[in-house]
C-alpha positions as CSV (number, residue, x, y, z in Angstrom):
1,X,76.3,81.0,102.8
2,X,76.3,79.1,106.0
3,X,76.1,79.8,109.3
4,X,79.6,78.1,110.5
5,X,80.8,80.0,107.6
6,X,80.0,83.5,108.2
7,X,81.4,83.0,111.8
8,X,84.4,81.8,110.4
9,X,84.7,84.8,107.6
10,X,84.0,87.3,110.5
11,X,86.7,85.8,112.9
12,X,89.1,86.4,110.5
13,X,88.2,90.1,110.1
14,X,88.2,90.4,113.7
15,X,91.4,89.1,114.0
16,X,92.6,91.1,111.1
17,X,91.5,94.1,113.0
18,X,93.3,92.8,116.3
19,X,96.5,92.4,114.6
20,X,96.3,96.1,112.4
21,X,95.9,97.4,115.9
22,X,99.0,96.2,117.7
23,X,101.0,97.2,115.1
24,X,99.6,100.6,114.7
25,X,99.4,100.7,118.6
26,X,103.7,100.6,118.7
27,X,104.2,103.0,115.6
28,X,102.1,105.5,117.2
29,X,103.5,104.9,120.6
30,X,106.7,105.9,119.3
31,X,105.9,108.6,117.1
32,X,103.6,110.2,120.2
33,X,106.2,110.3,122.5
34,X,108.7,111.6,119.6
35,X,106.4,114.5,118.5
36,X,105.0,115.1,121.7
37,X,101.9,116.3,119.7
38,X,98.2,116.6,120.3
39,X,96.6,115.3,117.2
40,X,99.0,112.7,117.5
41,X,98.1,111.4,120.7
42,X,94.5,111.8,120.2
43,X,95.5,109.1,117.0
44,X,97.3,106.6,119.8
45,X,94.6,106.6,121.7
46,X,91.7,106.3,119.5
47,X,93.8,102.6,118.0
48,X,94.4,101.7,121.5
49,X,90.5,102.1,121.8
50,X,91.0,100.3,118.4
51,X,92.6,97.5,120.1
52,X,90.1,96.9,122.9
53,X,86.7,96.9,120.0
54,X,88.5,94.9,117.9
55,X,89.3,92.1,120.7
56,X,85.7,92.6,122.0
57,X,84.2,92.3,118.5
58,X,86.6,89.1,118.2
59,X,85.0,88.1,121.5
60,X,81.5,88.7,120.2
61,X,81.7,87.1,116.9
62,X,82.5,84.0,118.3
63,X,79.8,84.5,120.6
64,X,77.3,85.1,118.2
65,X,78.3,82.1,116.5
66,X,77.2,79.8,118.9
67,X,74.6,77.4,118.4
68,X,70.8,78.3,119.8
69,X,71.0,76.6,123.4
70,X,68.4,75.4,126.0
71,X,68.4,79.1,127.6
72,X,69.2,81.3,123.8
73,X,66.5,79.0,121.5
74,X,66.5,82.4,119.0
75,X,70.7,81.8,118.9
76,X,73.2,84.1,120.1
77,X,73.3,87.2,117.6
78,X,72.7,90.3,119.5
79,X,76.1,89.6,121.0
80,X,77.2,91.4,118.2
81,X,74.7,94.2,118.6
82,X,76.1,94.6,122.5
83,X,79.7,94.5,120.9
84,X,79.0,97.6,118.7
85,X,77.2,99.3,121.7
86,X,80.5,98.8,123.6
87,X,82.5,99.8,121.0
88,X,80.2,103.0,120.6
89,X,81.2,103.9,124.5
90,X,84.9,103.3,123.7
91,X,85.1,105.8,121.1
92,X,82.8,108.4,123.4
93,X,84.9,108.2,125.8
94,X,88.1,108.7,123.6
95,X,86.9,111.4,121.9
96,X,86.0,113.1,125.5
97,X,89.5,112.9,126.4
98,X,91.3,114.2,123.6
99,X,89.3,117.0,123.1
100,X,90.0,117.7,126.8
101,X,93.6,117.6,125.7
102,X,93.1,119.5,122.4
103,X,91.3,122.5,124.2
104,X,94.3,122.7,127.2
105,X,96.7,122.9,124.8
106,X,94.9,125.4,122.7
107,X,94.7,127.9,126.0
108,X,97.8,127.1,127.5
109,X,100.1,126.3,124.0
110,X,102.6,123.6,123.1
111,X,104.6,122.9,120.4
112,X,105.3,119.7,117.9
113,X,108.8,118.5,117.2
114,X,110.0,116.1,115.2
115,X,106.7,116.2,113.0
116,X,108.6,113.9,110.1
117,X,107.9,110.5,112.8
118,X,104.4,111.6,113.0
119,X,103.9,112.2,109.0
120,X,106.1,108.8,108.3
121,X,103.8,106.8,110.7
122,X,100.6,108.5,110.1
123,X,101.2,107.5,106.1
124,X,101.8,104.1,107.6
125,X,98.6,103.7,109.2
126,X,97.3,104.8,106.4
127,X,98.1,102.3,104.4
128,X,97.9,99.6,106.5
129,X,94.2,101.1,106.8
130,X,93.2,100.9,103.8
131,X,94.3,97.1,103.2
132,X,92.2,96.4,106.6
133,X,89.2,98.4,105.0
134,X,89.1,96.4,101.9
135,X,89.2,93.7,103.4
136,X,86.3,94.0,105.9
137,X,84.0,95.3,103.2
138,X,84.4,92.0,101.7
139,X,83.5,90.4,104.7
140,X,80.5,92.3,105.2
141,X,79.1,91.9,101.8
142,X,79.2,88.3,102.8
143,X,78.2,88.5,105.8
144,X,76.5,91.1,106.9
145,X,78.1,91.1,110.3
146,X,77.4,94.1,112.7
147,X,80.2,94.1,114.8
148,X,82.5,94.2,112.0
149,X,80.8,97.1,109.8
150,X,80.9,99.3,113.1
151,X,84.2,98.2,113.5
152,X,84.5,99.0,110.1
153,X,83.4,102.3,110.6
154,X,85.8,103.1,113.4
155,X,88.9,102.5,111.0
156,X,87.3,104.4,108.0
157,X,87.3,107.1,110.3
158,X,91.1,106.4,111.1
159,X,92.1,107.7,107.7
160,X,91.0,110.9,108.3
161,X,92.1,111.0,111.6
162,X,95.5,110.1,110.2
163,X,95.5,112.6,107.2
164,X,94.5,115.3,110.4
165,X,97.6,114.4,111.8
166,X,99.7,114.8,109.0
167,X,97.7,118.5,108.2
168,X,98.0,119.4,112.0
169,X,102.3,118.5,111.6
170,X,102.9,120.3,108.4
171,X,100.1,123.4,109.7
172,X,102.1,123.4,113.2
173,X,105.8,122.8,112.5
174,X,106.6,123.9,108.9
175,X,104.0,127.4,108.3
176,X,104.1,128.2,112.1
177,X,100.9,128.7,112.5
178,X,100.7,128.5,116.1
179,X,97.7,126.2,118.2
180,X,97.1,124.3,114.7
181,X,97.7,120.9,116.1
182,X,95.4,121.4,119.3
183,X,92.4,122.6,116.9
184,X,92.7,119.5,114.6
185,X,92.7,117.4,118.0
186,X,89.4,119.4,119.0
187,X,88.3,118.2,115.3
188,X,89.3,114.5,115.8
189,X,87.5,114.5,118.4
190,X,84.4,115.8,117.4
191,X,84.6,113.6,114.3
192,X,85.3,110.6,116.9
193,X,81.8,111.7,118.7
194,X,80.2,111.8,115.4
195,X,81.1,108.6,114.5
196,X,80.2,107.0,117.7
197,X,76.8,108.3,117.4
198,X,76.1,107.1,113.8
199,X,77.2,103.7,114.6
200,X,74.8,103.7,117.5
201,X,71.6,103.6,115.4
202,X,72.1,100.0,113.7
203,X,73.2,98.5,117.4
204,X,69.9,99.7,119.0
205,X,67.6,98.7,116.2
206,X,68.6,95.1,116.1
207,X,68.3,94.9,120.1
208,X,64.9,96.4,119.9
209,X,64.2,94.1,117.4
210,X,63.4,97.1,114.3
211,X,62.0,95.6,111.5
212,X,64.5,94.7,108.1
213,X,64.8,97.9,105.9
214,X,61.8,98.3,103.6
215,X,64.5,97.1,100.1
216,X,65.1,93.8,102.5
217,X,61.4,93.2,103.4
218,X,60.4,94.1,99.6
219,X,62.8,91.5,97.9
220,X,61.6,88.7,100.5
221,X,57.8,89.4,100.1
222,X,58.8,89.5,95.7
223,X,59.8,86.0,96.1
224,X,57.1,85.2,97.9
225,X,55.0,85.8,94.9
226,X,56.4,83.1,92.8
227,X,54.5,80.7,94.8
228,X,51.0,80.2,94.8
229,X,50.8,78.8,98.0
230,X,51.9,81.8,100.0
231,X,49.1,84.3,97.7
232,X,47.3,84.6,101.0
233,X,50.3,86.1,103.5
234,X,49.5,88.5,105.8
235,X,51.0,90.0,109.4
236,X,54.6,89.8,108.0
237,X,57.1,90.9,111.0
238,X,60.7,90.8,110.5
239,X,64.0,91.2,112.7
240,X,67.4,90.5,112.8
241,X,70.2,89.0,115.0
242,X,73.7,89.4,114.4
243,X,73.6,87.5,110.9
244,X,70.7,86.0,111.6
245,X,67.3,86.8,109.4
246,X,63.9,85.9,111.3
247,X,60.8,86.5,109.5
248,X,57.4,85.5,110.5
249,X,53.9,85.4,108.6
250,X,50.8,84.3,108.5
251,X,49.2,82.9,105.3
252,X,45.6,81.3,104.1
253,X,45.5,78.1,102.9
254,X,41.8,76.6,101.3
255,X,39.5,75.2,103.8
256,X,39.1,71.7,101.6
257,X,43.0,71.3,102.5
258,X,43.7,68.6,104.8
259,X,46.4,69.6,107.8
260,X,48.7,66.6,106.2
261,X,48.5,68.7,102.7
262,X,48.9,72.0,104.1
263,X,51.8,71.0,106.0
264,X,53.9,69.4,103.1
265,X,52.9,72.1,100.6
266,X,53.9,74.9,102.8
267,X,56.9,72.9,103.8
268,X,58.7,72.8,100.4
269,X,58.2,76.6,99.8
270,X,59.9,77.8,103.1
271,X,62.7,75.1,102.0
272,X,62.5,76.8,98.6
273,X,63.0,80.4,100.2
274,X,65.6,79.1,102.7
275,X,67.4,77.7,99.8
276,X,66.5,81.9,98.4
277,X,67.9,83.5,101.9
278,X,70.3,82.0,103.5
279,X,70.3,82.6,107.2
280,X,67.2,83.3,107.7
281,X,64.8,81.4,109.5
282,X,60.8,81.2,108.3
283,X,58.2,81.1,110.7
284,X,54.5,80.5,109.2
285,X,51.5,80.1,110.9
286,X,48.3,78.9,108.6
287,X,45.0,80.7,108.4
288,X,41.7,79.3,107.1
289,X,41.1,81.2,103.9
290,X,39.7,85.1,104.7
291,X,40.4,84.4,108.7
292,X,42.4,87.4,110.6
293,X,43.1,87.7,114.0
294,X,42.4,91.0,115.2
295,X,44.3,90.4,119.0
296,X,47.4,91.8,118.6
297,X,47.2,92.5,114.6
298,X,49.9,95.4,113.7
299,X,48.2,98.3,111.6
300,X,47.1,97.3,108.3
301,X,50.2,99.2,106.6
302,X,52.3,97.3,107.9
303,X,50.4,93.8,107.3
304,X,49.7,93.8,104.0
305,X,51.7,92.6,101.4
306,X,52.7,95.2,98.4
């Protein structure tokens, strides 16, 4: 896939997610205000923190999709990384408030009323949910976009939250069992925090520039065995940006070879492998055949080629 078309394909998701939250944002609105219930508003504001990511992530895919520059000459991909950090804050500080919210009420009591809004728009959201979900997960299989599997994350979560509403309704209105919907707002937001600091980890390892999972790094270097030009690699590092795949390596190439021949040789099999993995870009230096360069050489486990 190309570049211009993963930024398209996770445009699209973004918007998707920008347009799932407004209408969520008015149905819960309403149904808030008519149930006057906890969990309920701890589900309003956790999609109007749904609104703001998903704009943001809108906002960063496009960023990301910009072409390297004068001043960005690796591209613009840890836009989305800063996205999903942002996003990450959001949902923090949602989950802080509600469970503020949750624990008063718990102390001080409240009851629900009209719990058959909440239940009619929490089945909505539901719903509407689950398309988004789909939807997105096909996107990311494509893509591999950042911004929208955290963002993708966040509305998984959603269904639960929602189902909690719907539990914390039919606990607190119909079985009168008193406090139920300020403990399921203390839940959402816990589950909120919990969420936030799962989708932390991928974020921080793309801007510290971690190195590809070891399945990712494994396939690449299994390809690289098909040509016999790259049977001397060595000092393989790895990172990722956004949806953008660097890898850099250094290989041996005979001593008889003339810079002209190592140069066209060694030319056709990155084409070949960018042709393999699309998106990412090959870096290669050459080596004279045994040569190493112990300045700055990573440990040998992590050099060598399995």
């Amino acid at each position: 896939m190309t570049g211009p078309e993963r930024a398209r394909l996770s445009q699209r998701a973004a918007l998707a997610s920008v347009g799932m939250a407004l209408t969520l944002l008015v149905a819960k609105s309403w149904a808030a205000i008519a149930t006057d219930s906890t969990a309920m508003l701890g589900s309003l504001a956790d999609t109007g923190l749904d609104l703001i990511a998903s704009i943001v992530t809108l906002i960063g895919v496009r960023i990301a999709a910009l072409p390297a520059d004068h001043d960005h000459r690796f591209g613009h991909g840890k836009a989305e990384a800063l996205v999903a950090l942002g996003q990450v804050v959001l949902i923090t500080i949602s989950a802080l408030g509600i469970g503020w919210r949750a624990i008063d009420r718990l102390l001080h009591g409240a009851e629900t009323a009209n719990p058959e809004i909440g239940i009619g728009v929490s089945v909505f959201a539901m719903a509407g949910t689950l398309l988004l979900l789909s939807y997105q997960k096909r996107v990311i299989a494509r893509t591999g976009s950042i911004a929208i599997q955290t963002d993708n994350l966040h509305y998984a979560s959603d269904l639960y939250l929602n189902g909690a509403v719907i539990a914390a309704l039919v606990i607190d209105h119909y079985l009168k069992i008193s406090g139920a919907d300020a403990v399921f707002g203390v839940i959402i937001a816990l589950w909120l925090l919990w969420g936030a600091w799962s989708s932390a980890g991928a974020s921080v390892d793309q801007l510290m520039d971690a190195e590809w999972p070891p399945e990712k790094r494994e396939a690449f270097l299994a390809a690289c065995a098909d040509y016999p030009e790259l049977k001397g690699i060595h000092d393989v590092r790895t990172r990722t940006s956004g949806v953008h795949d660097f890898i850099q390596f250094h290989v041996w190439v005979p001593e008889d070879w003339t810079v002209r021949e190592a140069h066209d040789r060694l030319d056709r099999v990155e084409e070949a492998l960018q042709q393999r993995f699309p998106g990412t870009e090959i870096l290669l230096h050459l080596d004279p055949e045994g040569h190493t360069d112990r300045e700055g050489m990573l440990p040998h486990h992590l050099t060598e080629r399995r």
